[in-house]
N, C-alpha and C positions, 0 to 999 in steps of 0.2 A: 362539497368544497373541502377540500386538502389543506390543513395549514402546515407551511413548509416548517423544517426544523433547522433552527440556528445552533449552527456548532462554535464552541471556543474556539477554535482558531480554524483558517481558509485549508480546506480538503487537498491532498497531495492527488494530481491526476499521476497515472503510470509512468509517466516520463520523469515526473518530480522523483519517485520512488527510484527510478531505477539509477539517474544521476546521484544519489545518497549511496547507493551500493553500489556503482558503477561498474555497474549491467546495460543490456539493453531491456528494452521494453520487454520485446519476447521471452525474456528469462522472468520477469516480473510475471507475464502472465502465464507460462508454466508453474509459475509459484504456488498463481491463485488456483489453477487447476489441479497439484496435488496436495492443496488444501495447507501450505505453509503460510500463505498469508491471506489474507479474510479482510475485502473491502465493507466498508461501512455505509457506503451507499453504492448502487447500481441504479445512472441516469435513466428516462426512460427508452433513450437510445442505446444503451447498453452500455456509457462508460461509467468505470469503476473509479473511484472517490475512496482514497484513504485518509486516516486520522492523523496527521504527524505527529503525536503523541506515540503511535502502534507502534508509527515506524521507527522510532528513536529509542522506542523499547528493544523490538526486533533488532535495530543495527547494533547496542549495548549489547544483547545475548550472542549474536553472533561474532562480534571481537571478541569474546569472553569465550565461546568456544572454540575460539582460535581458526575459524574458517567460513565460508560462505553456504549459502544455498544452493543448490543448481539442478 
């Protein structure tokens, strides 16, 4: 038996992420695929679960460098 882990606050799914950067989803997951951005959970159906913490880090570093991801 697996005891689940409670996180401080509710997991951003891809959609969440990509309306903060406002991207679509598919840019989000090219993201994760050249390893710019790093899900903290993967369901066991495969969806990816971010930290809103990560991502408010990330969105801060990238208005700071004055550009996006892609």
């Amino acid at each position: 038996m697996s005891i689940p882990h409670t996180w401080p606050s509710p997991l951003l799914r891809p959609g969440d992420v990509a309306e903060t950067f406002g991207v679509t989803t598919s840019t989000v997951n090219a993201w994760v695929r050249r390893g710019h951005l790093a899900p903290v959970l993967v369901t066991p159906d495969g969806h990816r679960r971010f930290l809103p913490d990560h991502i408010q880090d990330l969105l801060a570093t990238t208005h700071q460098d004055g550009g996006g991801q892609s």
